[in-house]
C-alpha positions in Angstrom: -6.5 18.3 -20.9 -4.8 18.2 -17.6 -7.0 19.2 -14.6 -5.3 20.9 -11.5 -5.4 18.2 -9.1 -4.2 15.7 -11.9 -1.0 17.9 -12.5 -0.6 17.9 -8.7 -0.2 14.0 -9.1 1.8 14.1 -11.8 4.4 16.5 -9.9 3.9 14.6 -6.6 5.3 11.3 -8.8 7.6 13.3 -10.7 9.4 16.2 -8.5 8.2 14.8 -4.8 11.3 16.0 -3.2 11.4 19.5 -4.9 7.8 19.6 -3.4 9.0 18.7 -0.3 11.6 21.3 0.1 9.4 24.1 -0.5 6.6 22.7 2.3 10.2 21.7 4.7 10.9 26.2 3.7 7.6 27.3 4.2 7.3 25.9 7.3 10.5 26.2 8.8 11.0 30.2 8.0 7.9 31.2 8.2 7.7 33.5 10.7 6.3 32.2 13.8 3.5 35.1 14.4 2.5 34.1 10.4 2.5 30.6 11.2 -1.2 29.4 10.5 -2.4 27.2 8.8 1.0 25.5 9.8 1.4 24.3 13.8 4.0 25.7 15.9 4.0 22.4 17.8 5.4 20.9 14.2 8.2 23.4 14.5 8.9 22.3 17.9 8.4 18.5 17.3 11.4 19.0 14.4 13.6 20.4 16.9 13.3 17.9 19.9 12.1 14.1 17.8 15.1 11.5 18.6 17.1 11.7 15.3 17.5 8.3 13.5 14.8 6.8 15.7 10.6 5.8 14.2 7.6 8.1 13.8 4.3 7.4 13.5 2.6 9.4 12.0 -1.1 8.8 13.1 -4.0 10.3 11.2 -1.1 12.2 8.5 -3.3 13.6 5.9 -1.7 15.5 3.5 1.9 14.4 5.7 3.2 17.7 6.8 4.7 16.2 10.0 5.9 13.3 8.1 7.3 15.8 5.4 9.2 17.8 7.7 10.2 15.1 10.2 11.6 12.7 7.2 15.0 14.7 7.6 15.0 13.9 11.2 14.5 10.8 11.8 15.1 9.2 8.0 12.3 8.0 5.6 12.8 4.0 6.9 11.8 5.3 10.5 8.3 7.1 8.9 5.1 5.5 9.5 1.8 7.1 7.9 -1.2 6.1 9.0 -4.1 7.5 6.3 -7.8 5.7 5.8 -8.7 8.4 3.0 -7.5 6.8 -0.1 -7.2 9.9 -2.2 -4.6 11.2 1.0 -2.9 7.8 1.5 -2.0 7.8 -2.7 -1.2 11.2 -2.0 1.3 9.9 0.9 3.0 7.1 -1.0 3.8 9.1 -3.8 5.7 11.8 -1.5 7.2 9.3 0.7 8.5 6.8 -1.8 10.4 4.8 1.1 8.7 5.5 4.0 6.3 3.1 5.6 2.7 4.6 4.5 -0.4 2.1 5.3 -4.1 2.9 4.1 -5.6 2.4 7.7 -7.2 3.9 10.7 -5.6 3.3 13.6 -8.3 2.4 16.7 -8.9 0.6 19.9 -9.2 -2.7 17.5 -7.9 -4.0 14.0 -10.5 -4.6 11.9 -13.0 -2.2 10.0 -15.0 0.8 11.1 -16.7 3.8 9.1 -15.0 7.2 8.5 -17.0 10.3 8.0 -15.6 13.4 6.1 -17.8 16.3 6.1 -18.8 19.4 3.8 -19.1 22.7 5.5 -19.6 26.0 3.5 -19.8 23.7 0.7 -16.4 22.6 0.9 -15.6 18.7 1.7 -13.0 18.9 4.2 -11.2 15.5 4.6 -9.0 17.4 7.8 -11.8 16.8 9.7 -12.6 13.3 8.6 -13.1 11.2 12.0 -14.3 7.4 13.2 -16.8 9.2 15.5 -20.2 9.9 14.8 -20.7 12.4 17.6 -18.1 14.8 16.2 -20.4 15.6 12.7 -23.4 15.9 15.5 -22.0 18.7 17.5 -20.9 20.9 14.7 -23.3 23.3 13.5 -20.9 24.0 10.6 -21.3 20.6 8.8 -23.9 20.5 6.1 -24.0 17.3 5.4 -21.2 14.0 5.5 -20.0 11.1 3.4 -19.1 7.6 4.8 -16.3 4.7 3.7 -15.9 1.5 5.3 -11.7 1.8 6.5 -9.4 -1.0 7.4 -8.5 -0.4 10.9 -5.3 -1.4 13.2 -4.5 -0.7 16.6 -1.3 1.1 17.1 0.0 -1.9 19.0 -0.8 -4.2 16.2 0.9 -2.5 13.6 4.5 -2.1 15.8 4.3 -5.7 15.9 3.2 -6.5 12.5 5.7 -3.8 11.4 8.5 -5.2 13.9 9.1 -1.5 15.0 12.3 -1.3 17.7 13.4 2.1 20.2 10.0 3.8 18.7 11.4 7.7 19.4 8.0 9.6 18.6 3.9 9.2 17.9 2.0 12.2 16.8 -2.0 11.6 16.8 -4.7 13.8 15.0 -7.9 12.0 14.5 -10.9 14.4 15.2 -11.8 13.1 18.3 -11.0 9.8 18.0 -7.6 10.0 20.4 -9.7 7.7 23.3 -9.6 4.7 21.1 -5.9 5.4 19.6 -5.1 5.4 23.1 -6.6 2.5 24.3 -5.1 0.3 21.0 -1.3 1.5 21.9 -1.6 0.2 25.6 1.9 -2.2 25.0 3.5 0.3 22.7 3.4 2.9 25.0 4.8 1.0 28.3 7.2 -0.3 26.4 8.7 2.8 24.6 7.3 5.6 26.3 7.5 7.6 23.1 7.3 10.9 23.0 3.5 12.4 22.0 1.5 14.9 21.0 -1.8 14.8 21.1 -4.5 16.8 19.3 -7.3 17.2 21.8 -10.3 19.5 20.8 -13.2 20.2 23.4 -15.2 20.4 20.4 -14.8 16.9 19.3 -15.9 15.6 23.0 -19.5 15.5 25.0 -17.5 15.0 28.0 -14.9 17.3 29.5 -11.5 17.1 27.8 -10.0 17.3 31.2 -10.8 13.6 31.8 -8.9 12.5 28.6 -5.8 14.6 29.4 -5.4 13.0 32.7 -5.8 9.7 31.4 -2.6 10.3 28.9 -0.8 11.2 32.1 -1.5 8.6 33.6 -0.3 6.3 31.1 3.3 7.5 32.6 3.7 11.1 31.2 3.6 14.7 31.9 1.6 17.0 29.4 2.5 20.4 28.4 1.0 23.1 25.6 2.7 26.2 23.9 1.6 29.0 25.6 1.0 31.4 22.1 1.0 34.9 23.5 3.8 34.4 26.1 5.8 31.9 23.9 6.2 29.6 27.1 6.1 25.9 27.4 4.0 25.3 30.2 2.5 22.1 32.2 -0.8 21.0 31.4 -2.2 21.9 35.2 -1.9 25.5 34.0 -4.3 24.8 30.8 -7.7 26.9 31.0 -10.1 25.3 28.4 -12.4 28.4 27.9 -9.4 30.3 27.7 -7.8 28.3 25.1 -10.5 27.0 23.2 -13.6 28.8 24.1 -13.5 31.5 22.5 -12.0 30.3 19.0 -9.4 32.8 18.2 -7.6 30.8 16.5 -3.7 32.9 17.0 -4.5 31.8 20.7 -6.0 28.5 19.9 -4.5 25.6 21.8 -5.3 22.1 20.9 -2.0 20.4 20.8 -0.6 19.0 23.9 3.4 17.4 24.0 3.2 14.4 26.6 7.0 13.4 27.7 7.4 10.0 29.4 8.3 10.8 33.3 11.8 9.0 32.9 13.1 11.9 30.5 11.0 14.5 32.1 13.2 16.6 32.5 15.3 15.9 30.0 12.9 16.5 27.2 10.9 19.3 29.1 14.0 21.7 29.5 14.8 21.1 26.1 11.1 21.9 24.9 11.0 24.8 26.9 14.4 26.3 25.5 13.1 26.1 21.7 10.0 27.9 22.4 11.7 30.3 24.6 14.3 30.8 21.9 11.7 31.9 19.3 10.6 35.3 21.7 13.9 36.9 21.5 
Protein backbone atom coordinates (compact mmCIF):
# COMPACT_ATOMS: atom_id res chain seq x y z
CA UNK A 1 0.00 0.00 0.00
CA UNK A 2 1.12 3.39 -0.95
CA UNK A 3 1.39 5.85 1.99
CA UNK A 4 0.78 9.63 1.34
CA UNK A 5 4.18 10.99 1.45
CA UNK A 6 5.37 7.93 -0.72
CA UNK A 7 2.91 8.99 -3.53
CA UNK A 8 4.18 12.51 -3.13
CA UNK A 9 7.68 10.98 -4.23
CA UNK A 10 6.49 9.14 -6.72
CA UNK A 11 4.65 12.28 -8.36
CA UNK A 12 7.64 14.56 -7.46
CA UNK A 13 9.90 11.87 -9.83
CA UNK A 14 7.12 11.43 -12.19
CA UNK A 15 5.11 14.73 -12.94
CA UNK A 16 7.74 17.39 -11.21
CA UNK A 17 6.95 20.03 -13.63
CA UNK A 18 3.13 19.58 -13.52
CA UNK A 19 3.77 20.09 -9.69
CA UNK A 20 5.62 22.95 -10.32
CA UNK A 21 3.22 24.84 -12.35
CA UNK A 22 0.47 24.60 -9.85
CA UNK A 23 2.98 25.92 -6.84
CA UNK A 24 4.49 28.72 -9.89
CA UNK A 25 -0.08 29.45 -10.13
CA UNK A 26 -0.70 29.46 -6.65
CA UNK A 27 1.75 31.71 -5.88
CA UNK A 28 1.74 34.03 -8.57
CA UNK A 29 -2.30 34.71 -8.60
CA UNK A 30 -2.95 34.34 -5.36
CA UNK A 31 -4.24 37.38 -4.25
CA UNK A 32 -1.74 39.39 -2.41
CA UNK A 33 -4.05 40.07 0.87
CA UNK A 34 -4.45 35.94 0.81
CA UNK A 35 -0.87 35.51 0.40
CA UNK A 36 0.20 33.54 3.62
CA UNK A 37 1.82 30.95 3.98
CA UNK A 38 3.45 32.20 0.72
CA UNK A 39 5.95 35.58 1.03
CA UNK A 40 5.23 38.65 -0.86
CA UNK A 41 8.93 39.27 -0.99
CA UNK A 42 8.97 35.92 -3.33
CA UNK A 43 6.49 37.73 -5.57
CA UNK A 44 8.65 40.63 -5.63
CA UNK A 45 12.01 38.71 -5.97
CA UNK A 46 10.29 37.02 -9.35
CA UNK A 47 9.73 40.33 -10.72
CA UNK A 48 13.15 42.18 -10.22
CA UNK A 49 16.01 38.76 -10.07
CA UNK A 50 18.49 39.49 -13.24
CA UNK A 51 17.03 37.07 -15.86
CA UNK A 52 19.56 34.41 -17.17
CA UNK A 53 21.90 35.27 -14.36
CA UNK A 54 22.62 32.40 -10.77
CA UNK A 55 20.57 32.04 -7.62
CA UNK A 56 21.46 30.68 -4.66
CA UNK A 57 19.12 29.50 -2.97
CA UNK A 58 20.36 29.27 0.71
CA UNK A 59 18.54 27.28 3.32
CA UNK A 60 15.57 26.27 0.23
CA UNK A 61 13.53 23.74 2.03
CA UNK A 62 10.77 22.59 0.25
CA UNK A 63 12.34 25.19 -2.90
CA UNK A 64 9.56 27.52 -3.35
CA UNK A 65 11.93 30.35 -4.32
CA UNK A 66 13.88 28.02 -6.38
CA UNK A 67 10.49 26.78 -7.89
CA UNK A 68 9.28 29.99 -8.97
CA UNK A 69 12.62 31.63 -9.78
CA UNK A 70 13.69 28.54 -12.12
CA UNK A 71 11.68 30.44 -14.99
CA UNK A 72 13.68 33.46 -14.36
CA UNK A 73 16.84 32.82 -14.30
CA UNK A 74 16.92 29.01 -15.89
CA UNK A 75 17.45 25.70 -13.93
CA UNK A 76 21.58 25.78 -14.78
CA UNK A 77 21.77 29.18 -12.84
CA UNK A 78 19.73 27.40 -9.53
CA UNK A 79 21.72 26.61 -6.57
CA UNK A 80 19.85 24.79 -3.55
CA UNK A 81 21.45 24.67 -0.54
CA UNK A 82 19.40 21.96 1.86
CA UNK A 83 21.24 19.89 5.07
CA UNK A 84 17.82 17.99 5.74
CA UNK A 85 18.09 14.96 3.65
CA UNK A 86 14.45 14.15 3.37
CA UNK A 87 14.13 18.13 1.81
CA UNK A 88 17.35 17.91 -0.27
CA UNK A 89 15.84 14.36 -2.04
CA UNK A 90 12.89 16.31 -2.09
CA UNK A 91 14.90 19.20 -4.07
CA UNK A 92 16.73 17.04 -6.59
CA UNK A 93 13.77 15.30 -7.70
CA UNK A 94 11.92 18.78 -8.59
CA UNK A 95 14.87 20.33 -9.89
CA UNK A 96 16.30 17.60 -12.09
CA UNK A 97 18.96 20.12 -13.68
CA UNK A 98 19.51 22.50 -11.22
CA UNK A 99 22.49 22.62 -9.00
CA UNK A 100 20.93 21.10 -5.56
CA UNK A 101 23.78 20.21 -2.74
CA UNK A 102 22.93 18.42 0.62
CA UNK A 103 24.81 21.19 2.82
CA UNK A 104 24.52 23.95 5.22
CA UNK A 105 26.06 26.79 4.26
CA UNK A 106 28.13 28.65 7.37
CA UNK A 107 30.99 30.82 8.36
CA UNK A 108 33.31 27.51 7.62
CA UNK A 109 33.14 24.25 5.32
CA UNK A 110 33.12 21.44 7.28
CA UNK A 111 30.51 19.86 9.68
CA UNK A 112 28.21 21.29 12.31
CA UNK A 113 24.83 19.98 14.07
CA UNK A 114 21.32 20.95 12.78
CA UNK A 115 18.44 21.00 15.15
CA UNK A 116 14.79 20.62 13.89
CA UNK A 117 12.25 20.98 16.45
CA UNK A 118 8.54 19.61 17.37
CA UNK A 119 6.15 22.13 18.58
CA UNK A 120 2.35 21.25 19.20
CA UNK A 121 3.53 17.93 18.37
CA UNK A 122 4.39 18.65 14.98
CA UNK A 123 8.31 18.31 13.81
CA UNK A 124 8.71 21.37 11.85
CA UNK A 125 11.88 21.06 9.64
CA UNK A 126 11.08 25.16 8.54
CA UNK A 127 12.53 25.93 11.57
CA UNK A 128 15.48 23.62 11.55
CA UNK A 129 18.66 25.99 12.38
CA UNK A 130 22.72 25.51 13.24
CA UNK A 131 22.09 27.47 16.35
CA UNK A 132 21.39 26.25 19.64
CA UNK A 133 20.16 29.44 21.15
CA UNK A 134 17.13 29.59 18.70
CA UNK A 135 15.41 26.06 20.28
CA UNK A 136 16.33 27.90 23.83
CA UNK A 137 14.29 31.07 23.39
CA UNK A 138 11.12 29.43 22.07
CA UNK A 139 8.72 28.50 24.54
CA UNK A 140 6.84 26.75 21.63
CA UNK A 141 9.41 23.84 21.13
CA UNK A 142 8.70 20.70 22.98
CA UNK A 143 11.53 19.02 22.39
CA UNK A 144 14.38 18.77 19.18
CA UNK A 145 16.30 16.25 17.16
CA UNK A 146 20.01 16.67 16.00
CA UNK A 147 22.03 15.44 12.64
CA UNK A 148 25.61 15.94 12.08
CA UNK A 149 25.45 18.28 8.27
CA UNK A 150 28.16 18.81 5.81
CA UNK A 151 28.71 22.39 5.85
CA UNK A 152 30.27 24.98 3.15
CA UNK A 153 30.72 28.60 3.17
CA UNK A 154 29.01 30.43 0.53
CA UNK A 155 32.33 31.58 -0.73
CA UNK A 156 33.56 28.05 -1.03
CA UNK A 157 30.96 26.61 -2.92
CA UNK A 158 31.03 29.77 -5.85
CA UNK A 159 34.50 28.63 -6.28
CA UNK A 160 34.12 25.01 -6.05
CA UNK A 161 31.02 25.48 -8.29
CA UNK A 162 32.97 28.06 -10.66
CA UNK A 163 29.90 30.41 -10.40
CA UNK A 164 30.35 33.79 -12.79
CA UNK A 165 28.03 37.45 -12.72
CA UNK A 166 26.12 35.75 -9.55
CA UNK A 167 22.68 38.00 -10.15
CA UNK A 168 20.81 36.98 -6.69
CA UNK A 169 21.33 35.11 -2.96
CA UNK A 170 18.27 34.59 -0.86
CA UNK A 171 19.08 33.34 2.86
CA UNK A 172 16.62 31.68 5.45
CA UNK A 173 18.40 29.86 8.05
CA UNK A 174 16.63 30.46 11.52
CA UNK A 175 19.03 32.58 12.86
CA UNK A 176 21.96 31.43 11.49
CA UNK A 177 22.29 34.61 8.80
CA UNK A 178 25.69 36.02 11.01
CA UNK A 179 27.61 33.04 9.99
CA UNK A 180 26.23 32.82 6.20
CA UNK A 181 27.35 36.27 6.16
CA UNK A 182 30.64 36.01 7.43
CA UNK A 183 31.40 32.74 4.89
CA UNK A 184 30.32 34.92 1.67
CA UNK A 185 32.84 37.83 2.57
CA UNK A 186 34.57 37.46 -1.36
CA UNK A 187 31.33 36.54 -3.01
CA UNK A 188 29.70 39.48 -1.98
CA UNK A 189 32.48 42.17 -2.90
CA UNK A 190 32.89 40.71 -5.86
CA UNK A 191 29.25 40.38 -7.23
CA UNK A 192 27.39 42.49 -5.01
CA UNK A 193 24.38 40.30 -5.59
CA UNK A 194 21.28 41.19 -4.85
CA UNK A 195 19.76 39.75 -1.20
CA UNK A 196 17.27 39.16 0.99
CA UNK A 197 17.60 38.31 4.12
CA UNK A 198 15.39 36.60 6.66
CA UNK A 199 16.08 38.33 9.97
CA UNK A 200 13.82 37.34 12.99
CA UNK A 201 14.31 39.15 16.46
CA UNK A 202 13.22 35.93 17.70
CA UNK A 203 16.05 33.95 16.57
CA UNK A 204 18.59 36.60 18.24
CA UNK A 205 19.70 37.45 22.13
CA UNK A 206 21.15 40.57 20.79
CA UNK A 207 19.26 43.34 19.00
CA UNK A 208 18.64 42.62 15.32
CA UNK A 209 19.43 46.16 14.64
CA UNK A 210 23.19 45.28 14.94
CA UNK A 211 22.94 42.54 12.18
CA UNK A 212 21.02 44.79 9.77
CA UNK A 213 23.69 47.35 9.80
CA UNK A 214 26.33 44.98 9.37
CA UNK A 215 24.67 43.79 5.88
CA UNK A 216 24.74 47.44 5.02
CA UNK A 217 27.75 47.76 5.58
CA UNK A 218 28.99 45.11 3.49
CA UNK A 219 28.08 47.84 0.55
CA UNK A 220 24.16 47.75 0.46
CA UNK A 221 21.15 49.55 1.28
CA UNK A 222 18.22 47.49 3.07
CA UNK A 223 14.60 47.95 2.48
CA UNK A 224 11.27 45.87 3.75
CA UNK A 225 7.65 45.72 2.22
CA UNK A 226 5.66 47.86 4.13
CA UNK A 227 2.27 45.29 4.32
CA UNK A 228 -0.49 47.66 5.25
CA UNK A 229 0.68 50.58 3.01
CA UNK A 230 2.05 48.41 0.20
CA UNK A 231 5.32 50.63 0.15
CA UNK A 232 8.87 49.68 -0.33
CA UNK A 233 10.60 51.49 2.27
CA UNK A 234 14.41 51.94 3.57
CA UNK A 235 15.41 50.00 6.39
CA UNK A 236 15.96 53.38 8.73
CA UNK A 237 12.23 53.45 8.80
CA UNK A 238 11.88 49.73 10.33
CA UNK A 239 10.30 49.67 13.91
CA UNK A 240 11.07 46.15 15.45
CA UNK A 241 8.20 46.10 17.98
CA UNK A 242 6.04 47.37 15.39
CA UNK A 243 6.88 44.75 13.00
CA UNK A 244 7.69 41.92 14.91
CA UNK A 245 6.56 42.45 18.35
CA UNK A 246 3.41 41.88 18.40
CA UNK A 247 3.21 38.74 15.96
CA UNK A 248 0.37 39.46 13.74
CA UNK A 249 1.58 37.80 11.25
CA UNK A 250 -0.53 39.87 7.94
CA UNK A 251 1.81 42.74 9.36
CA UNK A 252 4.79 40.55 10.17
CA UNK A 253 7.98 41.69 8.64
CA UNK A 254 11.05 39.52 8.60
CA UNK A 255 12.32 39.79 5.12
CA UNK A 256 14.56 42.54 4.28
CA UNK A 257 15.79 43.14 0.22
CA UNK A 258 19.57 44.50 0.43
CA UNK A 259 20.59 46.19 -3.17
CA UNK A 260 24.33 46.74 -3.66
CA UNK A 261 24.87 50.81 -3.52
CA UNK A 262 26.15 50.80 -7.27
CA UNK A 263 22.52 49.83 -8.60
CA UNK A 264 20.81 51.56 -5.83
CA UNK A 265 18.81 53.26 -7.48
CA UNK A 266 18.39 51.22 -10.19
CA UNK A 267 17.04 48.34 -8.42
CA UNK A 268 15.22 50.39 -5.65
CA UNK A 269 12.96 52.38 -8.15
CA UNK A 270 12.24 49.24 -9.72
CA UNK A 271 11.32 47.44 -6.35
CA UNK A 272 9.35 50.17 -5.26
CA UNK A 273 7.17 50.23 -8.59
CA UNK A 274 6.13 46.43 -8.19
CA UNK A 275 4.96 46.81 -4.78
CA UNK A 276 3.35 50.03 -5.55
CA UNK A 277 1.70 48.37 -8.57
CA UNK A 278 0.03 45.75 -6.48
CA UNK A 279 -2.26 48.67 -4.35
CA UNK A 280 -4.07 49.87 -7.28
Amino acid sequence: MIVPHQLRATLERTLPQLLKQRLRRRVLQTPLDLQFPYELELRLMQAIVPRGRPFIDVGANVGVYSIVLEDVVGAANLYCCEPLPQLYQRLRRLLPKAHVYNVALSDHSGSATISVPTVHGRVLPTRATLERDVQELSVEVESTSELTVATLTLDDLCAQANVRQLGAVKIDVEGHEQAVLRGAERTLAQHQPLLLVEIEQRHHRTPISTLLAEVEQRGYTGFFIDRPFWRLRPLAEFDLVQAQGLFEWSAYINNFLFVPLGRKAELAMQAAAVVAAWHR
